[in-house]
PAMI-989289 format. One record per residue (C-alpha): x, y, z. Coordinates in steps of 0.5 Angstrom, whole numbers, padded with zeros to 4 digits, always signed. Example, Ala and Ser with C-alpha at 12.3 -4.5 7.8 and 13.67 -1.06 7.14 Angstrom:
% residues 2
+0025-0009+0016;+0027-0002+0014;
This chain:
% residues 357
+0023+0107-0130;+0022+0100-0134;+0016+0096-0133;+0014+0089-0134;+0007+0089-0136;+0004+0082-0136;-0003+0082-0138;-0008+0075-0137;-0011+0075-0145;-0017+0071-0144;-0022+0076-0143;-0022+0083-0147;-0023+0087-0141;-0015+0086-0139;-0012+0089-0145;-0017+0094-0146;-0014+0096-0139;-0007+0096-0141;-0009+0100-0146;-0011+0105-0141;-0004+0104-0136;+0001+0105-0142;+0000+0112-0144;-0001+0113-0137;+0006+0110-0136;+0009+0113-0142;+0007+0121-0140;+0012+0120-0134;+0017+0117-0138;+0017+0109-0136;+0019+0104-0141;+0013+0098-0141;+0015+0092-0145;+0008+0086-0144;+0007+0079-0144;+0001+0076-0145;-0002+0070-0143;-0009+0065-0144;-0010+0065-0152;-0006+0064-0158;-0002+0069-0160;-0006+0069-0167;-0013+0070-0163;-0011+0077-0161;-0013+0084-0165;-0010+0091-0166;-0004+0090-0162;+0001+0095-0165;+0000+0099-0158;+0004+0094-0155;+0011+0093-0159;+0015+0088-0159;+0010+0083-0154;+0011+0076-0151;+0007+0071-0152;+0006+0065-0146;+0001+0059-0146;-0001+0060-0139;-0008+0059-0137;-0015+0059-0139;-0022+0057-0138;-0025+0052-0143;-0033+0054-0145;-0039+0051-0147;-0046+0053-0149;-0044+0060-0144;-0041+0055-0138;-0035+0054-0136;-0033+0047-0136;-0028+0045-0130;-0026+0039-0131;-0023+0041-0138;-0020+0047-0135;-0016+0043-0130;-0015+0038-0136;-0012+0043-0141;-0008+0046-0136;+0000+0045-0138;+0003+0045-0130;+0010+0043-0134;+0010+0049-0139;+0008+0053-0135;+0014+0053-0130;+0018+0053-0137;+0015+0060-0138;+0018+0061-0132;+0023+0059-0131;+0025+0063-0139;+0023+0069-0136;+0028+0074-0134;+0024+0080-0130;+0031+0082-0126;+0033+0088-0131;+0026+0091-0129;+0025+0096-0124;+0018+0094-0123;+0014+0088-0126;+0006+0091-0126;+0001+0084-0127;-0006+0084-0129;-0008+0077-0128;-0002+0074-0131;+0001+0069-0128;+0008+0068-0131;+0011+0074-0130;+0007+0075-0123;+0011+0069-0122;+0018+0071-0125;+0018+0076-0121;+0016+0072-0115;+0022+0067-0116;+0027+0073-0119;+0026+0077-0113;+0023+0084-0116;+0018+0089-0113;+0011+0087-0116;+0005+0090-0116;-0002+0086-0119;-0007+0091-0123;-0013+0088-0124;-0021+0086-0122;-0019+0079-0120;-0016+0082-0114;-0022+0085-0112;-0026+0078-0112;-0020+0077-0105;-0025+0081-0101;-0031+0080-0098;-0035+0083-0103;-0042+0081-0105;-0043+0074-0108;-0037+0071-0105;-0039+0068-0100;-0041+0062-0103;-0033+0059-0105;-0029+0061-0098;-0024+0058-0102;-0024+0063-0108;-0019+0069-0104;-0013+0064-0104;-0014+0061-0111;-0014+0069-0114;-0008+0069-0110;-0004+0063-0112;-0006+0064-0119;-0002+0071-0121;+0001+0073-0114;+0003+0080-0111;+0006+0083-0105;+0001+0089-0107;-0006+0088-0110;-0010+0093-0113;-0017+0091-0114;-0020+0095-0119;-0029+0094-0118;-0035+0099-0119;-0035+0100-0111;-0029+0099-0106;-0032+0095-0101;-0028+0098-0095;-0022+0095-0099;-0016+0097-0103;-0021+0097-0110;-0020+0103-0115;-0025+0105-0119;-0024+0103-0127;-0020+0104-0132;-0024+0108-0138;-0021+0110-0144;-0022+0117-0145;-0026+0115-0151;-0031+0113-0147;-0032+0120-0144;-0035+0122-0150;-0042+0125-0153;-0047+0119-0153;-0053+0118-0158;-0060+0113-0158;-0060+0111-0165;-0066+0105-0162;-0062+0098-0164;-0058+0095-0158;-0052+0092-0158;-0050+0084-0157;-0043+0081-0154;-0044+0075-0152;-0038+0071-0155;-0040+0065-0149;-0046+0064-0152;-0048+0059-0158;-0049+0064-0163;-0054+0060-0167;-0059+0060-0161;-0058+0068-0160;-0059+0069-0168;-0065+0065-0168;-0067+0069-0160;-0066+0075-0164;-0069+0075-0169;-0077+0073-0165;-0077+0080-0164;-0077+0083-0171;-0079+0089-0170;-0073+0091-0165;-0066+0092-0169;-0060+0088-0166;-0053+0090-0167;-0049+0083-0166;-0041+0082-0164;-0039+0076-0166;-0033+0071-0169;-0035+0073-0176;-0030+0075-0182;-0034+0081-0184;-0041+0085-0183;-0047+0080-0185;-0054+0083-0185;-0059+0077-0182;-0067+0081-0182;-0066+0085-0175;-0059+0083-0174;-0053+0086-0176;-0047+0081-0175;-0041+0084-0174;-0034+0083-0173;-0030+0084-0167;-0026+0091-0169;-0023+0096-0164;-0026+0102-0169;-0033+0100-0170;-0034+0097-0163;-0035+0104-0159;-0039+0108-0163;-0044+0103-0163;-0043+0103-0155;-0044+0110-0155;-0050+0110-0160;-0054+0103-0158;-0060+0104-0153;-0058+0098-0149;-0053+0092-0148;-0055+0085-0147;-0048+0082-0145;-0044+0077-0140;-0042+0079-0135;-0036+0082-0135;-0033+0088-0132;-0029+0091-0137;-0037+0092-0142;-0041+0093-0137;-0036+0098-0134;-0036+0102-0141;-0043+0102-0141;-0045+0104-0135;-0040+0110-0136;-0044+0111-0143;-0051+0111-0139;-0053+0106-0142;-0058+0100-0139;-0055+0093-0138;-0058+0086-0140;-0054+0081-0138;-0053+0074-0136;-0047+0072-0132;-0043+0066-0135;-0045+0060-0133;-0040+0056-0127;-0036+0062-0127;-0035+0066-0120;-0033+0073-0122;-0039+0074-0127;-0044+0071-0121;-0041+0076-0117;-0041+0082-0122;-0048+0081-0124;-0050+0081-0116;-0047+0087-0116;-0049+0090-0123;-0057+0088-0118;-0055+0092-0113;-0052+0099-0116;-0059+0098-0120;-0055+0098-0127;-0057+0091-0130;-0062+0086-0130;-0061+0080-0129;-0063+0074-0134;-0061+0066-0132;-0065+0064-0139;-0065+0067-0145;-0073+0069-0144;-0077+0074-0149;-0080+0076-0142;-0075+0078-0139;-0072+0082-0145;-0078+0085-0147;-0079+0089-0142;-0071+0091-0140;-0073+0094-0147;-0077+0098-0145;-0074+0101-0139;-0070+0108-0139;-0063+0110-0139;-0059+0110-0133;-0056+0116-0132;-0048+0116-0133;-0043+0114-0129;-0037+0119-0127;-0031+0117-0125;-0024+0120-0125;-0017+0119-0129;-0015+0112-0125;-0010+0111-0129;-0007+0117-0129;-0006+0117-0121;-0005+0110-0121;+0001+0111-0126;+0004+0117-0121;+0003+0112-0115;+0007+0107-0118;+0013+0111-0121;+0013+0116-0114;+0014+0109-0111;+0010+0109-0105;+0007+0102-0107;+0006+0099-0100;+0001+0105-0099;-0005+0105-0102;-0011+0109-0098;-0009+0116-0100;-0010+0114-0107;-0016+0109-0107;-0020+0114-0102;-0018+0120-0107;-0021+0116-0112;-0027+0114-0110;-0029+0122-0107;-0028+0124-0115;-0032+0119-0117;-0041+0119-0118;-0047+0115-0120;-0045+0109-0117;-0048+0108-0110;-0050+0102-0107;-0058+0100-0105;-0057+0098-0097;-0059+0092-0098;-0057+0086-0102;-0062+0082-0109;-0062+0076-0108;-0056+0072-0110;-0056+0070-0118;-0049+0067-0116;-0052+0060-0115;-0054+0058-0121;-0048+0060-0123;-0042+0056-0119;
Protein backbone atom coordinates (compact mmCIF):
# COMPACT_ATOMS: atom_id res chain seq x y z
CA UNK A 1 0.00 0.00 0.00
CA UNK A 2 1.47 3.56 -0.80
CA UNK A 3 0.63 6.19 1.48
CA UNK A 4 1.05 10.19 1.25
CA UNK A 5 1.63 11.37 4.46
CA UNK A 6 1.11 14.99 4.76
CA UNK A 7 1.92 16.47 7.95
CA UNK A 8 1.41 20.23 9.21
CA UNK A 9 5.01 21.51 10.55
CA UNK A 10 4.09 24.11 12.68
CA UNK A 11 4.06 22.50 16.17
CA UNK A 12 6.37 19.41 17.28
CA UNK A 13 3.24 17.25 18.28
CA UNK A 14 2.34 16.63 14.53
CA UNK A 15 5.95 15.30 13.52
CA UNK A 16 6.32 13.75 16.64
CA UNK A 17 3.08 11.57 15.80
CA UNK A 18 4.15 10.55 12.35
CA UNK A 19 7.14 9.57 13.90
CA UNK A 20 4.59 7.04 15.69
CA UNK A 21 2.47 6.13 12.48
CA UNK A 22 5.55 5.24 10.26
CA UNK A 23 6.91 2.09 11.63
CA UNK A 24 3.57 1.37 12.40
CA UNK A 25 3.02 1.44 8.51
CA UNK A 26 6.17 0.14 7.77
CA UNK A 27 5.63 -3.35 10.03
CA UNK A 28 2.42 -4.31 7.20
CA UNK A 29 4.68 -3.34 4.34
CA UNK A 30 3.01 0.14 3.41
CA UNK A 31 5.23 2.67 1.44
CA UNK A 32 5.04 6.30 3.36
CA UNK A 33 6.51 9.06 1.42
CA UNK A 34 5.64 12.97 3.84
CA UNK A 35 5.00 16.18 2.77
CA UNK A 36 5.32 18.74 5.10
CA UNK A 37 4.11 22.02 5.49
CA UNK A 38 4.10 25.56 8.15
CA UNK A 39 7.98 26.18 8.40
CA UNK A 40 10.99 26.47 6.50
CA UNK A 41 12.45 23.75 5.32
CA UNK A 42 15.64 24.40 7.42
CA UNK A 43 13.89 25.16 10.65
CA UNK A 44 13.25 21.34 11.11
CA UNK A 45 15.25 18.79 12.99
CA UNK A 46 16.30 15.07 13.13
CA UNK A 47 14.55 14.39 10.05
CA UNK A 48 16.27 11.21 8.68
CA UNK A 49 12.99 8.79 9.55
CA UNK A 50 11.60 10.54 6.75
CA UNK A 51 13.47 10.19 3.66
CA UNK A 52 13.18 11.90 0.71
CA UNK A 53 10.41 14.49 2.12
CA UNK A 54 8.59 17.53 0.37
CA UNK A 55 8.66 20.65 1.54
CA UNK A 56 5.55 23.52 1.10
CA UNK A 57 4.98 26.77 2.25
CA UNK A 58 1.55 26.35 3.48
CA UNK A 59 0.30 27.98 6.57
CA UNK A 60 1.18 29.02 9.86
CA UNK A 61 0.35 31.45 13.03
CA UNK A 62 2.33 34.56 13.52
CA UNK A 63 3.23 35.06 17.58
CA UNK A 64 4.30 37.42 19.72
CA UNK A 65 5.07 37.61 23.37
CA UNK A 66 3.09 34.14 23.85
CA UNK A 67 -0.08 35.47 21.28
CA UNK A 68 -1.18 34.82 18.36
CA UNK A 69 -1.14 37.87 16.38
CA UNK A 70 -4.24 37.35 13.79
CA UNK A 71 -4.09 40.10 11.45
CA UNK A 72 -0.49 39.03 10.62
CA UNK A 73 -1.51 35.60 10.33
CA UNK A 74 -4.03 36.46 7.58
CA UNK A 75 -1.54 38.96 6.28
CA UNK A 76 1.50 36.48 5.57
CA UNK A 77 -0.82 33.93 4.37
CA UNK A 78 0.13 33.38 0.39
CA UNK A 79 -3.42 32.20 -0.84
CA UNK A 80 -1.48 32.12 -4.39
CA UNK A 81 1.32 29.60 -3.63
CA UNK A 82 -0.65 27.87 -2.02
CA UNK A 83 -3.09 26.95 -4.74
CA UNK A 84 0.57 26.50 -6.75
CA UNK A 85 1.42 23.60 -4.06
CA UNK A 86 -1.58 22.26 -5.07
CA UNK A 87 -1.96 22.15 -8.18
CA UNK A 88 2.13 20.75 -8.11
CA UNK A 89 1.28 17.92 -6.12
CA UNK A 90 0.46 14.84 -7.82
CA UNK A 91 -1.16 12.55 -5.21
CA UNK A 92 -2.88 10.21 -7.91
CA UNK A 93 -0.28 7.29 -7.96
CA UNK A 94 -1.06 6.76 -4.23
CA UNK A 95 -3.30 4.65 -2.86
CA UNK A 96 -4.26 6.46 0.40
CA UNK A 97 -3.15 10.30 1.23
CA UNK A 98 -3.21 10.18 5.48
CA UNK A 99 -2.89 13.91 6.37
CA UNK A 100 -2.18 15.27 9.79
CA UNK A 101 -3.39 18.91 9.43
CA UNK A 102 -1.75 19.58 6.00
CA UNK A 103 -3.35 21.45 3.92
CA UNK A 104 -1.94 20.59 0.55
CA UNK A 105 -1.69 17.21 0.30
CA UNK A 106 -5.58 17.25 1.91
CA UNK A 107 -6.41 19.37 -0.63
CA UNK A 108 -4.45 17.36 -3.84
CA UNK A 109 -5.94 14.61 -2.83
CA UNK A 110 -9.58 16.48 -2.57
CA UNK A 111 -9.15 17.86 -6.13
CA UNK A 112 -7.13 14.62 -7.44
CA UNK A 113 -10.00 12.30 -6.48
CA UNK A 114 -7.85 10.08 -3.99
CA UNK A 115 -9.59 8.42 -0.74
CA UNK A 116 -8.02 10.59 2.18
CA UNK A 117 -8.21 10.11 5.83
CA UNK A 118 -7.02 13.19 8.06
CA UNK A 119 -4.90 11.82 11.35
CA UNK A 120 -4.86 14.62 13.96
CA UNK A 121 -5.91 16.55 17.40
CA UNK A 122 -7.32 19.26 15.22
CA UNK A 123 -10.07 17.36 14.18
CA UNK A 124 -11.27 16.63 17.61
CA UNK A 125 -11.67 20.55 18.06
CA UNK A 126 -14.89 19.97 15.19
CA UNK A 127 -16.67 18.44 17.91
CA UNK A 128 -18.23 19.59 20.84
CA UNK A 129 -15.83 19.15 23.14
CA UNK A 130 -15.10 21.74 26.29
CA UNK A 131 -14.07 25.18 25.47
CA UNK A 132 -15.46 25.21 22.15
CA UNK A 133 -18.29 26.64 22.60
CA UNK A 134 -17.40 30.27 22.56
CA UNK A 135 -16.09 30.09 18.35
CA UNK A 136 -19.21 28.13 16.64
CA UNK A 137 -17.35 28.94 13.63
CA UNK A 138 -14.19 26.96 14.57
CA UNK A 139 -15.67 23.35 13.23
CA UNK A 140 -16.10 24.75 9.75
CA UNK A 141 -12.54 26.63 9.68
CA UNK A 142 -10.82 23.09 10.84
CA UNK A 143 -12.63 21.44 8.07
CA UNK A 144 -12.01 24.17 5.32
CA UNK A 145 -8.45 24.27 6.20
CA UNK A 146 -6.73 20.26 5.68
CA UNK A 147 -10.27 18.54 4.63
CA UNK A 148 -11.03 14.96 4.53
CA UNK A 149 -13.82 12.53 4.05
CA UNK A 150 -12.76 10.73 7.02
CA UNK A 151 -11.54 12.64 10.37
CA UNK A 152 -9.98 11.26 13.25
CA UNK A 153 -9.56 13.39 16.10
CA UNK A 154 -6.96 12.23 18.37
CA UNK A 155 -7.53 14.03 22.24
CA UNK A 156 -7.29 12.82 25.91
CA UNK A 157 -11.25 11.79 25.84
CA UNK A 158 -13.47 10.73 23.10
CA UNK A 159 -16.42 13.07 23.88
CA UNK A 160 -18.96 10.81 22.28
CA UNK A 161 -17.21 11.13 18.95
CA UNK A 162 -14.63 9.68 16.75
CA UNK A 163 -11.49 10.79 18.83
CA UNK A 164 -8.62 8.29 19.48
CA UNK A 165 -6.80 8.41 22.40
CA UNK A 166 -2.85 9.55 21.68
CA UNK A 167 -0.18 8.61 19.71
CA UNK A 168 2.86 7.89 22.15
CA UNK A 169 5.94 6.75 21.27
CA UNK A 170 7.19 3.63 23.03
CA UNK A 171 9.92 5.38 24.53
CA UNK A 172 7.73 7.35 26.58
CA UNK A 173 6.45 4.04 28.17
CA UNK A 174 9.63 3.61 29.99
CA UNK A 175 10.90 3.65 33.68
CA UNK A 176 10.53 7.34 34.87
CA UNK A 177 12.68 8.83 38.04
CA UNK A 178 12.26 12.29 40.08
CA UNK A 179 15.60 14.10 40.09
CA UNK A 180 14.00 17.31 41.83
CA UNK A 181 14.62 19.96 38.63
CA UNK A 182 11.26 20.71 36.20
CA UNK A 183 11.26 21.10 32.71
CA UNK A 184 10.48 24.27 30.93
CA UNK A 185 8.98 24.59 26.94
CA UNK A 186 7.66 27.41 26.36
CA UNK A 187 9.03 28.50 22.67
CA UNK A 188 5.92 30.96 22.63
CA UNK A 189 6.95 32.94 25.29
CA UNK A 190 10.03 36.04 25.52
CA UNK A 191 12.40 34.10 26.89
CA UNK A 192 14.25 36.66 28.39
CA UNK A 193 11.04 37.29 30.83
CA UNK A 194 11.02 33.50 31.58
CA UNK A 195 15.04 33.53 32.41
CA UNK A 196 14.80 36.29 34.72
CA UNK A 197 11.16 34.56 35.95
CA UNK A 198 13.07 31.61 36.63
CA UNK A 199 15.49 32.65 38.24
CA UNK A 200 13.53 34.44 41.43
CA UNK A 201 13.33 31.37 42.76
CA UNK A 202 16.97 30.22 43.21
CA UNK A 203 16.50 27.41 45.25
CA UNK A 204 14.59 25.61 42.74
CA UNK A 205 16.47 24.04 39.46
CA UNK A 206 14.86 24.38 36.01
CA UNK A 207 16.02 22.76 32.86
CA UNK A 208 14.87 24.94 30.11
CA UNK A 209 14.37 24.07 26.42
CA UNK A 210 15.13 26.66 24.09
CA UNK A 211 16.19 28.35 20.50
CA UNK A 212 19.62 28.26 21.61
CA UNK A 213 22.77 26.85 19.87
CA UNK A 214 24.45 24.52 22.96
CA UNK A 215 23.65 24.11 26.80
CA UNK A 216 24.17 27.34 28.70
CA UNK A 217 24.39 27.14 32.72
CA UNK A 218 22.41 30.59 34.05
CA UNK A 219 22.43 30.26 38.28
CA UNK A 220 19.29 27.89 38.56
CA UNK A 221 18.65 27.39 34.89
CA UNK A 222 20.06 25.25 32.63
CA UNK A 223 19.27 26.07 28.98
CA UNK A 224 19.48 23.74 26.52
CA UNK A 225 18.96 23.24 22.77
CA UNK A 226 16.04 21.64 21.17
CA UNK A 227 17.42 17.74 20.70
CA UNK A 228 15.54 14.97 20.10
CA UNK A 229 18.07 12.47 22.61
CA UNK A 230 18.10 14.89 25.16
CA UNK A 231 14.75 16.04 25.30
CA UNK A 232 12.87 12.59 26.82
CA UNK A 233 15.13 11.62 29.30
CA UNK A 234 14.72 14.96 30.87
CA UNK A 235 10.98 14.29 30.43
CA UNK A 236 11.24 11.30 32.09
CA UNK A 237 13.45 12.32 35.12
CA UNK A 238 11.94 16.03 35.93
CA UNK A 239 9.33 16.41 38.88
CA UNK A 240 7.29 18.79 36.77
CA UNK A 241 6.48 20.59 33.38
CA UNK A 242 5.58 24.26 32.94
CA UNK A 243 4.73 24.28 29.20
CA UNK A 244 1.89 25.90 26.58
CA UNK A 245 -0.54 24.02 26.07
CA UNK A 246 -0.07 21.53 23.45
CA UNK A 247 -1.36 18.30 22.95
CA UNK A 248 1.65 16.55 21.98
CA UNK A 249 4.04 17.55 25.64
CA UNK A 250 1.17 17.52 27.60
CA UNK A 251 0.01 14.08 26.36
CA UNK A 252 3.85 12.80 27.23
CA UNK A 253 3.89 14.05 30.42
CA UNK A 254 0.75 12.92 31.31
CA UNK A 255 1.76 9.44 30.37
CA UNK A 256 5.09 10.02 32.45
CA UNK A 257 3.06 10.90 35.60
CA UNK A 258 4.38 13.92 35.67
CA UNK A 259 2.44 17.14 37.22
CA UNK A 260 1.66 20.08 34.62
CA UNK A 261 2.03 23.90 34.86
CA UNK A 262 0.82 25.46 31.72
CA UNK A 263 -0.22 28.39 30.34
CA UNK A 264 -2.48 28.04 27.15
CA UNK A 265 -1.30 30.16 24.08
CA UNK A 266 -2.67 33.25 24.22
CA UNK A 267 -5.72 33.95 21.33
CA UNK A 268 -5.28 30.46 20.28
CA UNK A 269 -8.53 28.48 20.55
CA UNK A 270 -7.04 24.65 20.60
CA UNK A 271 -4.75 25.75 23.68
CA UNK A 272 -7.62 27.47 25.73
CA UNK A 273 -9.44 24.17 25.02
CA UNK A 274 -6.53 21.80 25.89
CA UNK A 275 -6.05 23.65 29.18
CA UNK A 276 -9.73 23.54 30.08
CA UNK A 277 -9.39 20.14 29.49
CA UNK A 278 -6.15 19.27 31.26
CA UNK A 279 -8.48 21.27 34.45
CA UNK A 280 -11.12 18.79 34.26
CA UNK A 281 -9.17 15.61 34.06
CA UNK A 282 -7.34 17.01 37.27
CA UNK A 283 -3.65 16.79 35.32
CA UNK A 284 -2.71 20.78 35.07
CA UNK A 285 -2.85 23.73 36.78
CA UNK A 286 -3.87 26.63 34.88
CA UNK A 287 -1.75 30.07 35.02
CA UNK A 288 -3.05 33.26 32.72
CA UNK A 289 0.07 34.97 34.22
CA UNK A 290 3.45 34.12 35.06
CA UNK A 291 2.89 34.42 38.85
CA UNK A 292 5.29 32.75 41.53
CA UNK A 293 1.84 32.44 43.49
CA UNK A 294 0.87 30.20 41.32
CA UNK A 295 4.09 28.06 40.51
CA UNK A 296 5.20 27.90 44.00
CA UNK A 297 2.68 26.07 45.18
CA UNK A 298 2.25 23.54 41.87
CA UNK A 299 5.85 23.12 43.06
CA UNK A 300 4.78 21.52 45.77
CA UNK A 301 1.86 19.50 44.51
CA UNK A 302 2.55 15.33 44.17
CA UNK A 303 2.79 13.51 40.94
CA UNK A 304 -0.09 12.25 39.25
CA UNK A 305 -0.27 8.70 38.62
CA UNK A 306 0.55 7.73 34.91
CA UNK A 307 -1.49 7.65 32.51
CA UNK A 308 -2.06 4.25 30.26
CA UNK A 309 -3.12 4.05 27.08
CA UNK A 310 -2.60 1.34 24.27
CA UNK A 311 -0.74 0.81 21.05
CA UNK A 312 -3.21 3.41 18.85
CA UNK A 313 -0.84 3.41 16.12
CA UNK A 314 -0.37 0.04 15.65
CA UNK A 315 -4.51 -0.31 15.53
CA UNK A 316 -4.81 2.59 13.56
CA UNK A 317 -2.42 1.51 10.98
CA UNK A 318 -4.34 -2.07 10.53
CA UNK A 319 -7.37 0.06 10.32
CA UNK A 320 -6.11 2.13 7.36
CA UNK A 321 -4.20 -0.94 5.51
CA UNK A 322 -7.82 -3.42 6.22
CA UNK A 323 -9.42 -0.46 4.23
CA UNK A 324 -12.49 -0.23 6.42
CA UNK A 325 -12.16 3.62 6.64
CA UNK A 326 -15.82 4.92 6.57
CA UNK A 327 -16.15 2.72 9.96
CA UNK A 328 -14.39 3.80 12.93
CA UNK A 329 -16.51 3.04 16.10
CA UNK A 330 -14.92 -0.44 16.61
CA UNK A 331 -11.65 0.97 16.42
CA UNK A 332 -12.37 3.96 18.71
CA UNK A 333 -14.42 2.21 21.39
CA UNK A 334 -11.85 -0.47 21.55
CA UNK A 335 -9.28 1.99 22.37
CA UNK A 336 -10.74 3.75 24.84
CA UNK A 337 -11.66 0.40 26.80
CA UNK A 338 -7.73 -0.11 26.96
CA UNK A 339 -6.89 2.87 28.01
CA UNK A 340 -6.52 4.41 31.92
CA UNK A 341 -6.26 7.38 34.41
CA UNK A 342 -8.06 9.58 32.37
CA UNK A 343 -11.61 9.90 33.54
CA UNK A 344 -13.19 13.16 33.30
CA UNK A 345 -14.58 15.06 36.73
CA UNK A 346 -18.44 15.40 35.94
CA UNK A 347 -18.60 18.87 35.91
CA UNK A 348 -16.62 21.59 34.06
CA UNK A 349 -13.83 24.31 35.67
CA UNK A 350 -14.35 27.33 34.53
CA UNK A 351 -13.68 28.09 31.17
CA UNK A 352 -9.80 29.66 30.93
CA UNK A 353 -10.53 29.80 27.04
CA UNK A 354 -11.71 33.51 27.15
CA UNK A 355 -8.54 35.07 28.01
CA UNK A 356 -7.43 33.46 25.30
CA UNK A 357 -9.76 34.01 22.10
Amino acid sequence: MRILYGVQGTGNGHITRARVMLPALQALGCTVDFVFSGRARDAYFDMVPFGRYRCFKGFTFANRQGAVQWGQTLWQADMAAFYRDVQALNVRDYDLVLTDFEPVSAWAAKRQGVPAVGLAHQYALRHRIPGTARAPWLGLCLHTFAPAPVQLGVHWADFDAPILPPLIAASHHTATTDEGFVLVYLPFENPDFIRHWLKQLPQQRFVVYAAVRQTVTDKNLTIKPLNRTTFPVDLAACSGVVCNSGFGLCSEAMVLGKKILTRPQRRQIEQGSNAQILQQLGRATVMKQFDHAVLKPWLAQAAPPKAEFPDVATAVAQWLVAGRHHNSHALVADLWQQSRHVALADTEPAAVIQNWV
